[in-house]
C-alpha positions as CSV (number, residue, x, y, z in Angstrom):
1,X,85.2,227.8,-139.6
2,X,84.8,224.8,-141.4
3,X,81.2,224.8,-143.0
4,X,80.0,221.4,-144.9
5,X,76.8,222.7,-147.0
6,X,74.8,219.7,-148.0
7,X,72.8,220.4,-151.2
8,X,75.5,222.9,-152.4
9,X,74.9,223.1,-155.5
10,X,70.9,224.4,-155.3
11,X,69.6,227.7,-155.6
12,X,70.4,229.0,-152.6
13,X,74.4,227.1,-153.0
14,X,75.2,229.0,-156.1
15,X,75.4,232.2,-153.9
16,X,75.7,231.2,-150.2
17,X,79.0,228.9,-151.0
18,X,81.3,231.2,-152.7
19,X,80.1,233.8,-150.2
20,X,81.0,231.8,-147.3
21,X,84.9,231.5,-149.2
22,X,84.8,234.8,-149.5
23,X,84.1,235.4,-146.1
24,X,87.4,233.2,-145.3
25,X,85.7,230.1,-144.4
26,X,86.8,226.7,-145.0
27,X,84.0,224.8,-147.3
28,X,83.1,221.1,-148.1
29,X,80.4,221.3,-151.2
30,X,78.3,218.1,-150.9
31,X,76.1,217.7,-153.7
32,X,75.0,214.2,-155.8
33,X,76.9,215.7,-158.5
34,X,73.7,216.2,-161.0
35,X,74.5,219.2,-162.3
36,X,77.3,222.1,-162.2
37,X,76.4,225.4,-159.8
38,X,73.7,227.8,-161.0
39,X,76.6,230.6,-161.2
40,X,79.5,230.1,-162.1
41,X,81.7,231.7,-159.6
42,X,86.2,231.6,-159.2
43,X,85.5,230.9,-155.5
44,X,84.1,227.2,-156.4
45,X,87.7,226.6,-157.3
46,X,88.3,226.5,-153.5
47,X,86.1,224.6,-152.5
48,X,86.8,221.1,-151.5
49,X,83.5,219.3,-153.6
50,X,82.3,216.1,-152.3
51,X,80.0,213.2,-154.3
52,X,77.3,212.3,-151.7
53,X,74.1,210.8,-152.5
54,X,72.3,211.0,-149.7
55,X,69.2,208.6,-149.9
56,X,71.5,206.0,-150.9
57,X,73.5,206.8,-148.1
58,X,71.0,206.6,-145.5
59,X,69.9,203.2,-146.4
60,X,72.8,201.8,-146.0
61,X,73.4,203.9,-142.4
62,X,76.4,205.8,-143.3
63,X,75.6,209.5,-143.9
64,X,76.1,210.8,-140.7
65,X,79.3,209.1,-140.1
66,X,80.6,210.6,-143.6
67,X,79.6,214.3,-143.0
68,X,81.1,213.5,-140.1
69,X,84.3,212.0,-142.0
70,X,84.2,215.6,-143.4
71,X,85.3,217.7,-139.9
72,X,82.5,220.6,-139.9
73,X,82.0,222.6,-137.6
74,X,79.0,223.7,-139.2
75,X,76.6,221.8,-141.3
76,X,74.1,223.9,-143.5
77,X,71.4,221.4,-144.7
78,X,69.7,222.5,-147.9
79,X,68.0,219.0,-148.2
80,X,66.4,217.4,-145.6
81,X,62.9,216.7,-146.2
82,X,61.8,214.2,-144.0
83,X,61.8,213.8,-140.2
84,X,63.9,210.1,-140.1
85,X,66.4,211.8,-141.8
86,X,66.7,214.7,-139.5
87,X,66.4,212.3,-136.3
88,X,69.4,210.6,-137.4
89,X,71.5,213.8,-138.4
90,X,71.2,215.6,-135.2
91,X,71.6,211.7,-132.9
92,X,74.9,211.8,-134.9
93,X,75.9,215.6,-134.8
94,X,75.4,215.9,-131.4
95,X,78.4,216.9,-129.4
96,X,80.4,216.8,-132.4
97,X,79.9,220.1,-134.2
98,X,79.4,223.6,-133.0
99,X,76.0,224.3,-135.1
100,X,73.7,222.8,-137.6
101,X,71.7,225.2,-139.6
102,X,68.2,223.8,-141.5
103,X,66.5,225.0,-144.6
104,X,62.9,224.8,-143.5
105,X,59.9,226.3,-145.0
106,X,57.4,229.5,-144.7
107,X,54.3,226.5,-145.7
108,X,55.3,225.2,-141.9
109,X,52.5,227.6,-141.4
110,X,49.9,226.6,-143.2
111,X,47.1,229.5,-144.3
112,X,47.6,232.5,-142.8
113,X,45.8,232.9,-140.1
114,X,46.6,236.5,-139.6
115,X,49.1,239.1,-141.2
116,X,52.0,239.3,-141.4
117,X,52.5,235.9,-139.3
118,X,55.7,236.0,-136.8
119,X,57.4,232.6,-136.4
120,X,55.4,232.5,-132.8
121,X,52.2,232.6,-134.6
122,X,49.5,229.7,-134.2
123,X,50.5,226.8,-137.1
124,X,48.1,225.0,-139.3
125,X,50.1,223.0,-141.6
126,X,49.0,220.9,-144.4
127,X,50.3,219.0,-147.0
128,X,53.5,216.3,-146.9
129,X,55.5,218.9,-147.5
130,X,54.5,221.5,-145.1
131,X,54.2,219.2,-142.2
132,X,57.1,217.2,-143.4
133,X,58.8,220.5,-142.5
134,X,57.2,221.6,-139.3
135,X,58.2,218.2,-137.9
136,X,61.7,218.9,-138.7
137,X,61.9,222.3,-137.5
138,X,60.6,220.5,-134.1
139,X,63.1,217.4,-134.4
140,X,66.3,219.7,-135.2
141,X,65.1,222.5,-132.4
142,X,64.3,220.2,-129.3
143,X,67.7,218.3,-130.0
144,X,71.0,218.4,-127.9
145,X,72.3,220.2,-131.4
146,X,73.0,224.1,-131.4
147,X,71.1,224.5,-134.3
148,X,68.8,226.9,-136.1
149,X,66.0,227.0,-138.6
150,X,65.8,229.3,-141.5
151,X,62.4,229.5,-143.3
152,X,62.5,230.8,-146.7
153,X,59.3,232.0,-149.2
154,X,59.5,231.1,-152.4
155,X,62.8,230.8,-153.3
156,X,63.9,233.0,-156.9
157,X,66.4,234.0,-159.0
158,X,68.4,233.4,-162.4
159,X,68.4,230.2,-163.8
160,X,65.5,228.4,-162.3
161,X,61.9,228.5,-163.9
162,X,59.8,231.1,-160.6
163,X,56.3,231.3,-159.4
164,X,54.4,233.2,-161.5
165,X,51.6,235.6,-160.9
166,X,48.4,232.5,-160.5
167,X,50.9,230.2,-158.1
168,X,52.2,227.9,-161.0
169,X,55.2,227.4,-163.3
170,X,53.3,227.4,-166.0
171,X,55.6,229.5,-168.9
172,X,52.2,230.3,-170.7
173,X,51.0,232.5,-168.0
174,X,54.4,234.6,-169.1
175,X,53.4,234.9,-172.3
176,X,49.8,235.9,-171.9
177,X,51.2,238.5,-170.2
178,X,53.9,239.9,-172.0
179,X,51.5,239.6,-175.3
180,X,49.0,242.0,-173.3
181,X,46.6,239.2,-173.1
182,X,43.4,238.7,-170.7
183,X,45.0,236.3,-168.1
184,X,42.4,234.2,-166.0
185,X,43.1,234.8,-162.0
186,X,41.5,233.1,-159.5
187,X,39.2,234.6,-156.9
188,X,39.6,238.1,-158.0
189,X,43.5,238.0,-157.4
190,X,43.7,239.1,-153.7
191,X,45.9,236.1,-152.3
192,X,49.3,236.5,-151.6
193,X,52.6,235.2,-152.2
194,X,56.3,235.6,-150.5
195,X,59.2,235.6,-153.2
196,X,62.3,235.7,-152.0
197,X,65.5,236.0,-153.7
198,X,68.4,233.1,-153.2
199,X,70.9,235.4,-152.7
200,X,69.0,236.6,-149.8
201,X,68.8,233.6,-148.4
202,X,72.0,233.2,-148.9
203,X,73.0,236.3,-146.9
204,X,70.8,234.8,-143.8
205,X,72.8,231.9,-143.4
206,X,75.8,233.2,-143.8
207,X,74.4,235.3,-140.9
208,X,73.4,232.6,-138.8
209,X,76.6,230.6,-138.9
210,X,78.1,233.6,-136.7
211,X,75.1,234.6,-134.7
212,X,75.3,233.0,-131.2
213,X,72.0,234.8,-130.4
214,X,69.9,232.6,-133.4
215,X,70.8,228.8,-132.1
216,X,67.4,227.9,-130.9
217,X,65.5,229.8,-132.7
218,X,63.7,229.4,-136.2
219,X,63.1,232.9,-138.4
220,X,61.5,233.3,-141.8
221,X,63.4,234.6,-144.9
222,X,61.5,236.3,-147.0
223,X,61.2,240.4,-149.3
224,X,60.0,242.8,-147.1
225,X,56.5,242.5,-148.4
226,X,54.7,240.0,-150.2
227,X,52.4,240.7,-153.5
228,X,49.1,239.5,-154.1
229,X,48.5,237.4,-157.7
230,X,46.9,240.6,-159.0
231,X,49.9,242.8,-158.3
232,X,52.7,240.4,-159.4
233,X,50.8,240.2,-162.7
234,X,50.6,244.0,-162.7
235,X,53.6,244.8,-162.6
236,X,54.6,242.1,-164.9
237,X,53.2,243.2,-167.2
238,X,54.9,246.7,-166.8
239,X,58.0,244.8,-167.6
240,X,57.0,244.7,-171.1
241,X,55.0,247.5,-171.8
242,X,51.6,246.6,-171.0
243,X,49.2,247.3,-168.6
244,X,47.5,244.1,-167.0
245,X,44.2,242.7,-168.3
246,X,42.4,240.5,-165.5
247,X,39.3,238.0,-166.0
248,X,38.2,236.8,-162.5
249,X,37.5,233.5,-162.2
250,X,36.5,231.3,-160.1
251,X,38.3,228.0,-159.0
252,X,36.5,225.6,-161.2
253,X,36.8,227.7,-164.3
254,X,40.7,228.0,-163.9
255,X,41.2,224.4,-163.3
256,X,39.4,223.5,-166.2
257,X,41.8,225.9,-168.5
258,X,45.1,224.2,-167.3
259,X,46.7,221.3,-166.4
260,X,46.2,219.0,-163.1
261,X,49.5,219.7,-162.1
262,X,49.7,223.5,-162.3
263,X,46.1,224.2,-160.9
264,X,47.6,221.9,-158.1
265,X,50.3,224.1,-157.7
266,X,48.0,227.6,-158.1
267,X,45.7,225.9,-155.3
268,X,48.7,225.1,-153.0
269,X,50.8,228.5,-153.3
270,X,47.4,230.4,-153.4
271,X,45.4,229.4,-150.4
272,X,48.2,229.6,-148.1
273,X,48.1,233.3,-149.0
274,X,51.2,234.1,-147.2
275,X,52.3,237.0,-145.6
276,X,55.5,236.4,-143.5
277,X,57.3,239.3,-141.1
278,X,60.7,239.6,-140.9
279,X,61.3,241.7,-138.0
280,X,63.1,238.6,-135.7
281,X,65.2,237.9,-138.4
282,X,66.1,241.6,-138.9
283,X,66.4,242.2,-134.8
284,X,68.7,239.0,-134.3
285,X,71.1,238.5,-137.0
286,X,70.2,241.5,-139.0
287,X,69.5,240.5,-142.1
288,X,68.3,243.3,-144.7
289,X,67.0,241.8,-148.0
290,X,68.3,243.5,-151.1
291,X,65.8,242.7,-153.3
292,X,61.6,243.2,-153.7
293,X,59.9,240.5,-154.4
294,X,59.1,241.8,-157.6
295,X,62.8,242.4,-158.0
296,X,63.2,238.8,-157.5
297,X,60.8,237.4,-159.9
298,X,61.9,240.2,-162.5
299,X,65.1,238.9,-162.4
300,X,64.3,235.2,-162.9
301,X,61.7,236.3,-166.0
302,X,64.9,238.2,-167.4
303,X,66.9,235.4,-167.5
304,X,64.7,232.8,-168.4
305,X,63.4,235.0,-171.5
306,X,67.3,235.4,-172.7
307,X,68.6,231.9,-171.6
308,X,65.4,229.4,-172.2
309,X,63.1,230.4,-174.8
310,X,60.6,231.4,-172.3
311,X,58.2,233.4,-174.7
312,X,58.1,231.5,-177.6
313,X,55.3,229.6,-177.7
């Protein structure tokens, strides 16, 4: 098939488009040409890379007649985030390709509302982003497009900073913990989170552009379990020979010992508290994650120690 992936070049890209050569498809690599792939991979050398910016080409009305221009049979979009741009991609798609596959989002949700939530499960979402989302899913799914929603957690692996174990990016949360220092968690350190790792979302896209049984349907793509703040940091710390030393606090104490932008973060990863199943995803297009969420975010700490300074302070 011939598979156009907009937003190639992303996380998920570096492993989903030299697995889809590999797996003998034809691919068209749209990207705004930012940066090179997260891996470098011989496989890229086949693929037929297109320069496509998409914002600018939607305000002047001709994206969807360029992917178009491209001949998919299947478009992967990595990069839709609002719900114009979705209306117009599936008015144009439709009747032209054979399946349209979304990157949605596990915060379509909202907070968990029980556990672990199935894709059928009651929504509350909140935010611009998670909403943003939800409205998509519904825009993409109720259209004349055979098309199907993936939903990933959050997304990890080399070469990208990862979600550490109080909901932020912040690198000194790292450090306190590799040093064997007390690290401040809020609310004692029972909410959860759902890493995933790109290559495993990878792997369920790749899955879904053969799976005749998934068109309609949206599924979430997470580990098999999901870790609370107080069990990432755990076994964190094992990584580097420490055992994890917790101070409780509450949410006014850790805002007040960080920035605006990563207690913003903490707040919006940590009261979601997600716990996602993937038993529809593993009953329809039998997908079987290879890594732990721990796995995942041990992996991106790895390379981010080696590669970007991450422990020096």
């Amino acid at each position: 098939m011939r598979v156009v992936v907009l937003g190639a070049t992303g996380h998920v890209g570096g492993y989903l488009v030299p697995s889809l050569v590999r797996s003998g498809h034809d691919v068209v690599a749209v990207s705004r040409g930012k940066h090179q792939p997260y891996r470098a991979d011989e496989a890229w050398d086949s693929v037929e890379s297109v320069l496509l910016d998409r914002e600018v080409a939607e305000a002047d009305g001709t994206f969807v007649d360029k992917v178009l221009g491209m001949r998919p049979d299947v478009v992967i979009d990595m990069i839709c985030f609002e719900p114009r741009s979705a209306t117009e991609l599936v008015a144009g798609l439709a009747g032209n390709i054979d399946r349209l596959l979304m990157c949605g989002t596990i915060w379509v949700h909202g907070p968990t509302l029980a556990a672990p939530t199935r894709e059928s499960d009651a929504r509350r979402p909140y935010g611009e982003y998670g909403t943003k989302k939800a409205e998509i899913e519904s825009i993409v799914l109720d259209s004349d497009v055979p098309a199907v929603v993936l939903h990933p957690g959050h997304i990890s692996g080399p070469g990208w900073p990862v979600i550490n174990p109080v909901g932020n990016l912040d690198p000194k949360v790292w450090r306190t913990i590799a040093e064997g220092l007390e690290l401040a968690v809020p609310n004692d350190g029972v909410a959860t989170m759902h890493h995933v790792h790109a290559a495993d979302v990878a792997a369920v896209f790749e899955l879904a552009v053969g799976c005749d049984a998934a068109i309609g349907e949206a599924f979430h793509v997470v580990s098999e379990r999901a870790v609370s703040t107080r069990g990432l940091a755990e076994v964190a710390a094992s990584w580097f020979g420490h055992t994890a030393a917790f101070r409780p606090v509450t949410w006014a104490e850790f805002e007040a010992q960080t920035t605006a932008e990563y207690a913003a973060s903490s707040r919006e990863h940590l009261q979601r508290s997600h716990v996602m199943t993937i038993a529809k995803a593993k009953a329809v297009l039998g997908y079987v994650p290879q890594y732990t969420s721990e796995q995942a975010v041990q992996e991106a700490v790895n390379w981010l120690v080696e590669h970007d300074g991450l422990l020096r302070s």
